[in-house]
C-alpha positions as CSV (number, residue, x, y, z in Angstrom):
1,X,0.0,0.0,0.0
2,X,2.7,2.5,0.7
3,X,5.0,1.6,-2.3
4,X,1.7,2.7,-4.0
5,X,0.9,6.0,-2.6
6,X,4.8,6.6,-2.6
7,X,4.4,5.9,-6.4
8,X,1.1,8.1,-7.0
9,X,2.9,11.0,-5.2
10,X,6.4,10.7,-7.1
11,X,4.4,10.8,-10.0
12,X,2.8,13.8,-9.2
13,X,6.1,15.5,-8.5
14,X,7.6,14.9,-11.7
15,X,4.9,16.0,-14.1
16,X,2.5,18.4,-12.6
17,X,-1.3,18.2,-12.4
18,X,-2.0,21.2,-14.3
19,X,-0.1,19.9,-17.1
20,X,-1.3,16.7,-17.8
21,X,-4.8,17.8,-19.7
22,X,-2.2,19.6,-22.6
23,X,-1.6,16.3,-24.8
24,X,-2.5,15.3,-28.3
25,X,-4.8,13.3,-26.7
26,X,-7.2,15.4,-25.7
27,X,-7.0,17.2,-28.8
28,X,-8.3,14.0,-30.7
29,X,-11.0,14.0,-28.4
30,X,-12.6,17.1,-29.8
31,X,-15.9,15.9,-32.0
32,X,-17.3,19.2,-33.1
33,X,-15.8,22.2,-34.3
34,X,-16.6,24.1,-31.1
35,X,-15.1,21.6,-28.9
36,X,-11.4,21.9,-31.0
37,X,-12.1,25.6,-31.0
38,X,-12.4,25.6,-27.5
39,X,-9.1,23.8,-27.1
40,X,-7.4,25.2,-29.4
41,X,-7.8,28.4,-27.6
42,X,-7.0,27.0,-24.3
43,X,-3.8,25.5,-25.8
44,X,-2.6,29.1,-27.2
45,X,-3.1,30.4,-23.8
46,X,-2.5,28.2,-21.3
47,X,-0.2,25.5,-22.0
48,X,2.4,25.4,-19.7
49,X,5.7,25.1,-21.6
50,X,5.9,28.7,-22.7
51,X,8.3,27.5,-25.7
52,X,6.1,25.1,-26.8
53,X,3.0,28.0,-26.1
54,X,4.9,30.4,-28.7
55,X,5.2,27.5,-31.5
56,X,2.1,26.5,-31.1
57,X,0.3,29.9,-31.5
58,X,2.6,30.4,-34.3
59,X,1.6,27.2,-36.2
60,X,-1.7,28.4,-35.5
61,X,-1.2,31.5,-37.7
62,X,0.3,29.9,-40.5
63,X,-1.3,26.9,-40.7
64,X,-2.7,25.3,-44.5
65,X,-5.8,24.3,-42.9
66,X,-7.1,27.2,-41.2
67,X,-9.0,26.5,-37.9
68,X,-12.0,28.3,-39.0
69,X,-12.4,26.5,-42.4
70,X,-12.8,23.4,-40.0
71,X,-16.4,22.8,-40.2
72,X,-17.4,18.5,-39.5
73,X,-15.9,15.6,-37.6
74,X,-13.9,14.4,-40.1
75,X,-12.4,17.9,-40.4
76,X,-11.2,18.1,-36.9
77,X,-9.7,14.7,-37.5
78,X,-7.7,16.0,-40.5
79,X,-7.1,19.3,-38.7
80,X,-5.5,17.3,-36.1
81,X,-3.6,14.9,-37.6
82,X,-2.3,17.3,-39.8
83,X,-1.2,19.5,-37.3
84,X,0.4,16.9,-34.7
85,X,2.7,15.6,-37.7
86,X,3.6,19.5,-38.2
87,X,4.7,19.2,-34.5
88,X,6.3,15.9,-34.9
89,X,8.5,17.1,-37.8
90,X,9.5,20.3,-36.0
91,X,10.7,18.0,-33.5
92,X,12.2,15.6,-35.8
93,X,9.3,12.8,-34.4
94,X,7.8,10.3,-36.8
95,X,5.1,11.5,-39.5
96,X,1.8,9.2,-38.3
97,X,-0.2,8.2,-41.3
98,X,-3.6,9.4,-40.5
99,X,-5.5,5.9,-40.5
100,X,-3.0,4.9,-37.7
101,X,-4.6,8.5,-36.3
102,X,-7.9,7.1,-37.1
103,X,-7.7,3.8,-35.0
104,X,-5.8,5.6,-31.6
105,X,-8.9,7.7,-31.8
106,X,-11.2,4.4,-32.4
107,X,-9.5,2.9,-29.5
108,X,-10.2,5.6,-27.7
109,X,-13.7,6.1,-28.2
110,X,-14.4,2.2,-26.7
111,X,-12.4,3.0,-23.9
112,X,-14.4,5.4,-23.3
113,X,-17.9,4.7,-24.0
């Protein structure tokens, strides 16, 4: 029992509460426009790297697919699949074809339901 709550706690040092909601997870979460608006929005102002904050808001202004042309499910899908691989090749990650996209967010979804 203690190894556990020494194990929750440690955890909780390293990466901070606040911090955990800023993923690409919960970006492929977002169903309607609205919702990826939303979180979009809380992304340019509150996540907590500030470095990663600056080049996000800055993808977000030059972006090809425009966050207000974004208008259906499948168009947050491709908006954010499109953007995560602009991420991943600014950090020199793996490009993720978007049907691999399509079944983490289909795994999700059961998990979840």
């Amino acid at each position: 029992m203690w190894v556990l709550l020494l194990l929750v706690i440690s955890t909780l040092l390293v990466v901070p509460a606040w911090s955990l909601d800023y993923d690409w997870e919960r970006l492929h979460q977002c169903l309607t426009p609205q919702e990826l608006f939303d979180t979009v929005e809380d992304y340019k102002e509150n996540f907590p790297c500030q470095d990663c904050r600056e080049h996000f808001n800055e993808l977000m202004r030059t972006h090809p697919f425009p966050l207000e042309n974004v208008q259906t499910e499948s168009d947050c899908r491709i908006w954010v699949w499109i953007t995560r691989n602009f991420v991943n090749v600014r950090l020199n990650k793996d490009w993720h074809p978007f049907d691999e996209t399509l079944c983490d967010i289909s795994r999700h979804k059961l998990n979840f339901l």
